[in-house]
N, C-alpha and C positions, 0 to 999 in steps of 0.2 A: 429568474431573480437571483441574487447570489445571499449567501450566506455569512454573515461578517463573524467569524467563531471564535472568540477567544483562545488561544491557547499560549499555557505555561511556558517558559518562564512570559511574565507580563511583559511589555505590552503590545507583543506579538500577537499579529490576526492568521488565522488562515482565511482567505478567500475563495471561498466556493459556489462555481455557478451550479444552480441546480434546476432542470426546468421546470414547468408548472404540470401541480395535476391535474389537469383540466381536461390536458388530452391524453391519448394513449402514448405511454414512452417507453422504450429500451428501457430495461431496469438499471442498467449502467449509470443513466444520464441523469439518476436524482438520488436526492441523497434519505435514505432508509433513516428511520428511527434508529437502528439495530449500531448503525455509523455512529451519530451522536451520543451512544449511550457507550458502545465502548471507545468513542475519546475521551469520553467521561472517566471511565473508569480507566485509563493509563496517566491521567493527571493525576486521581486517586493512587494511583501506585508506578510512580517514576523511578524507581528503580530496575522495573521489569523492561525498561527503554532504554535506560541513560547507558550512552557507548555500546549499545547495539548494532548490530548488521540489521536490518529488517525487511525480509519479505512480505506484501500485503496481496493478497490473493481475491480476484474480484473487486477492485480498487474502488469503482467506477466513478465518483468525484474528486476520490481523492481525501478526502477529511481525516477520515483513519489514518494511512500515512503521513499527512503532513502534521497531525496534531504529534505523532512519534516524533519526527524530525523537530518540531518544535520544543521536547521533551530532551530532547540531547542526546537523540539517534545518532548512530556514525553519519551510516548511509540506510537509505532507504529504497526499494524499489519497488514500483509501483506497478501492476498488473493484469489487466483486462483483456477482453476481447477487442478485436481492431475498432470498432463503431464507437468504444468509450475513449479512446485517448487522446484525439483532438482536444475534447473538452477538458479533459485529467489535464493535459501540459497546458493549456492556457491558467488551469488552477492551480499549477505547481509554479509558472511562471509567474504568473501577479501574485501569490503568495510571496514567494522568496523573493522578489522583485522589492514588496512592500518593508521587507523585513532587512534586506540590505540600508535601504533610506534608512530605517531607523537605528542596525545598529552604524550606520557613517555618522549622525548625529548623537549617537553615544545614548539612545534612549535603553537599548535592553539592558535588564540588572544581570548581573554579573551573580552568579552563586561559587562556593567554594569548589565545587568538580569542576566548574569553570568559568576561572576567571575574565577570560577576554573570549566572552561569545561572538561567533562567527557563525554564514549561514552551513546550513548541513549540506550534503550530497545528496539530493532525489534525483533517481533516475526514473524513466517509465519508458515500460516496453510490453510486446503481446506475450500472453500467455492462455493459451487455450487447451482447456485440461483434457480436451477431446485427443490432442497432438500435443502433450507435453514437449516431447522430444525436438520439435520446432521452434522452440523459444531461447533466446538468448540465454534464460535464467538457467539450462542446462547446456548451454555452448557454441549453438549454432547459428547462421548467418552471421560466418564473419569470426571465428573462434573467440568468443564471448565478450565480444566489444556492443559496447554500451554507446548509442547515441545520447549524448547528454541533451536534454534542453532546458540547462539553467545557464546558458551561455548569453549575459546581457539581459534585460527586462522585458524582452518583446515578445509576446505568444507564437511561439511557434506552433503553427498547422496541423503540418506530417511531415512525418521522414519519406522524402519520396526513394530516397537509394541507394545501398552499401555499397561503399565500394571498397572487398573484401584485399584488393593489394594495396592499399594508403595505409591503413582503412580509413575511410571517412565518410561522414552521411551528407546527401544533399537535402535542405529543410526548408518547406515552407515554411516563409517567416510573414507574419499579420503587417499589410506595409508595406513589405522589403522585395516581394517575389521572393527568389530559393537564394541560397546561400550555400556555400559548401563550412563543414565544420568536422575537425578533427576527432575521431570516437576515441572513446577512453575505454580504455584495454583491463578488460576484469578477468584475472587468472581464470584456467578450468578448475583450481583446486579452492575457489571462493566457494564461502560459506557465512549461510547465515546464522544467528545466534535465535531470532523472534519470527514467527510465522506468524502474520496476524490477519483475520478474515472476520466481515460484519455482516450477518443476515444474507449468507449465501446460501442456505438451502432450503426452499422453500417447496420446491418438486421433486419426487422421490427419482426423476430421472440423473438428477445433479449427483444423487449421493454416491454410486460408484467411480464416476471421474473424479470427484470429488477425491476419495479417499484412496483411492489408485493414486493421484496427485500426490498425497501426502506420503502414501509407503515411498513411492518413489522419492519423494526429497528427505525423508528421514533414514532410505535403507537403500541396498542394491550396490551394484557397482557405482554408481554416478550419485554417492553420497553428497549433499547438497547445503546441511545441516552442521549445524557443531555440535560437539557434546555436550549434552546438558540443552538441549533447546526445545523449547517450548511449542505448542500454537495455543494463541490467545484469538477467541470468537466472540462475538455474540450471536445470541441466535433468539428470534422472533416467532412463539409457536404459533402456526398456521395450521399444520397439518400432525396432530402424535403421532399417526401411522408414520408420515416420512421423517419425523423426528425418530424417534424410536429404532427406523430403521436404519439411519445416519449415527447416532451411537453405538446399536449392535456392530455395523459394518467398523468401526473406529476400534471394538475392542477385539474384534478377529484379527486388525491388522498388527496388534499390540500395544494397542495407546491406551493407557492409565486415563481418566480423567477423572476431575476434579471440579466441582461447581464454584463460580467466586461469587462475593456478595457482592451486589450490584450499587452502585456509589447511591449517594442518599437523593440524589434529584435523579434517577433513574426508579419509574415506578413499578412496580413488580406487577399492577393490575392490567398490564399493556403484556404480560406473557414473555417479558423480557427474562434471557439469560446469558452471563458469561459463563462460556468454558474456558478451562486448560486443558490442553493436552500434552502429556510427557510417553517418551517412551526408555 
């Protein structure tokens, strides 16, 4: 089924398929309570978005990110394991697809940081915290070229193949068979501003990749971060023990946190929480 979500500024949707829980699914492929509550709360506080770089970590439909870009993200990038991003870029694509139509017709409101709205930059690509170091978000395949797929309104598939001397990716397109399409060239010295992740740690096996992930984009040679940057979570208690142990692990590596209050249609008796983390 898909999800029709409001997001700010009006009368912007994001479009999210999310499948049924009926049967057993990849946790990628649906969309978490933990999702919903922190777009919730980034409408609640747009200023921790507007003109942001945004990383979103565990993406899997996509809602997180696209409610940021709706919010007046620069750019945004989206990031999962392989099995989630077929479905991610068909959600990023008929979102921003949807969102074009309306502002060509002049329906989105204009606010004073910006006057003449235009759609954002989403990108999406793999990142698997097991092999950080294989992911484009730290430079490789291809020295940190970003297959775009907001190229035209069409779902694109998969990216079947870099071709690191163009560079350019060849794309299943829904319709079209592949297409070839020019990658867009992200310096090695990009950095993001917002780290954002929703109801990613539910098993205490998560929580060292997890946070090994984060030293690594907040510190090391291969600084990934800007000064002054954040991660904003939610997180969904399942487990205190692997709770518990995902915040000790967060202040060994030097991260400050912070509890935020959770926006008013988010209810606290569902074990819902945003963090901050600074370091």
């Amino acid at each position: 089924f898909t999800l029709a979500y409001t997001c700010l500024p009006s009368p912007l949707i994001c479009h999210v398929i999310s499948l049924s829980f009926s049967v057993p699914l990849p946790a990628g492929r649906t969309t978490w309570d933990g999702s919903v509550v922190l777009a919730l709360f980034l409408e609640a506080h747009q200023e921790l978005v507007r003109g942001t770089r945004v990383l979103e970590l565990g993406a899997g439909t996509g809602l997180v990110g696209l409610s940021a870009a709706a919010l007046g993200a620069e750019e945004v990038v989206l990031t999962d394991l392989a099995y989630a991003l077929p479905n991610m870029r068909r959600n990023v694509e008929k979102t921003l697809g949807s969102w074009k139509v309306n502002l060509e017709r002049g329906d989105a409101t204009p606010t004073p940081s910006d006057p003449s709205p235009s759609p954002p930059r989403v990108l999406v690509t793999e990142l698997d915290w097991m092999e950080p170091e294989k992911s484009e978000v730290f430079g490789s395949q291809g020295g940190s070229e970003f297959c775009d797929v907001m190229e035209g309104s069409e779902a694109v598939i998969a990216i079947e193949s870099f071709d690191e001397a163009k560079p350019s990716c060849t794309l299943s397109v829904e319709g079209k068979g592949t297409q070839t399409q020019t990658a867009s060239p992200i310096p090695p010295s990009f950095q993001f501003d917002l780290v954002l992740a929703s109801d990613v740690v539910w098993l205490s096996s998560l929580v060292e990749p997890l946070t090994g992930l984060l030293g690594k984009l907040f510190g090391g040679s291969n600084l990934k971060t800007t000064r002054g940057a954040h991660v904003v979570m939610s997180h969904q208690t399942r487990s205190a023990q692997t709770e518990m142990l995902f915040l000790n692990a967060m202040r060994e590596r030097g991260f400050a946190m912070k509890e935020m209050e959770l926006p008013p249609s988010a209810s606290r008796s569902q074990n819902m929480h945003v963090w901050m983390f600074m370091k």
